[in-house]
C-alpha positions, 0 to 999 in steps of 0.5 A: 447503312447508318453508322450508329454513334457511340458516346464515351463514358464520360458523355453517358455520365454527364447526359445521366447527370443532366437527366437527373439534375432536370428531375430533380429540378421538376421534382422541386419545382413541383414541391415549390408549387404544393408548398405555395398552394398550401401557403395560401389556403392557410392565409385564406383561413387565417383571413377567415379567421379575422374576418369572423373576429371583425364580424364579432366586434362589429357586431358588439360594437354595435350593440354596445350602442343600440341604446341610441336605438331605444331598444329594449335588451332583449333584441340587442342582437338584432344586427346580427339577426339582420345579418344573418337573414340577409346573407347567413353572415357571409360577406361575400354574398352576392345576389346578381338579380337585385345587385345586393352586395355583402352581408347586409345585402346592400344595393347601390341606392342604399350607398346612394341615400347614404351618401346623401344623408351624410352630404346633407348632415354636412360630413365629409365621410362618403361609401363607395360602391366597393364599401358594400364588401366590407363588414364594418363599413356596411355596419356603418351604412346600416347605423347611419340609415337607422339613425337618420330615419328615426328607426327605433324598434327592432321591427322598424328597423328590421322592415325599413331595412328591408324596404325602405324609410317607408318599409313599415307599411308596406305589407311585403316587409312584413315576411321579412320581419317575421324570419328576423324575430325568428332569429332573435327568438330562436 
């Protein structure tokens, strides 16, 4: 037969403090937790926020200078139609099939050409493949890609944005227009 062991008082109390000190270690471990995990959705929405203001001023900037365009006033937001047709303004967009990136849905031969417009223009300002992600950076693509190929109505810019410097004879871009002017006129 066993002998059953006896604690004292003094044993039980600290064993029962030891129980609680280890709950209330898991109790605050557990507040910790829920207090960090709420930090970051808040500084995830605050990142939202900023990003939306960064897409605003982008956007006004831009068109600030569309006049170098020729556009007329009323397709002043063309960019943000563009915008809004290629990802519905999300920066995070991503199309795995064409490898298409961002809110302007950029693919890496448009950094590419990029690249080379300004290499030829004797710049020493190059995009990286990761530049697709950023809002301001893919307007600068955007701006630079327009400019170098001469693009100055809204249609041209809209299908060769779409298709290429060659993007206004090409019948496929015609679809894609269309869903643009939609936007700018709605």
């Amino acid at each position: 037969m066993k002998k059953e062991k006896t604690y004292t008082y003094e044993q039980v109390g600290m064993i029962l403090m030891l129980i609680s000190f280890a709950m209330l270690s898991i109790a605050t471990l557990w507040r910790t937790e829920n207090d960090i995990e709420d930090l970051n959705n808040q500084l995830e929405y605050k990142q939202f926020q900023i990003d939306s203001l960064k897409f605003e001023i982008d956007t006004l900037t831009w068109e600030n200078q569309i006049w170098d365009f020729n556009l007329s006033q009323n397709t002043t937001h063309l960019l943000s139609a563009i915008i809004y047709v290629e990802s519905s303004n999300n920066d995070s967009a991503y199309h795995k099939g064409e490898d298409a990136v961002g809110c302007l849905q950029i693919r890496k031969c448009m950094v590419k050409d990029v690249n080379r417009i300004l290499k030829r223009q004797k710049s020493d300002l190059r995009f990286t493949y990761d530049d697709r992600w950023l809002r301001t950076k893919s307007i600068k693509m955007f701006e630079i890609y327009c400019k170098h190929y001469g693009l100055t109505t809204a249609e041209e810019i809209a299908r060769c944005w779409n298709g290429g410097p060659r993007g206004m004879y090409n019948e496929v871009t015609a679809n894609y227009w269309k869903k643009v002017k939609k936007n700018l006129d709605s």
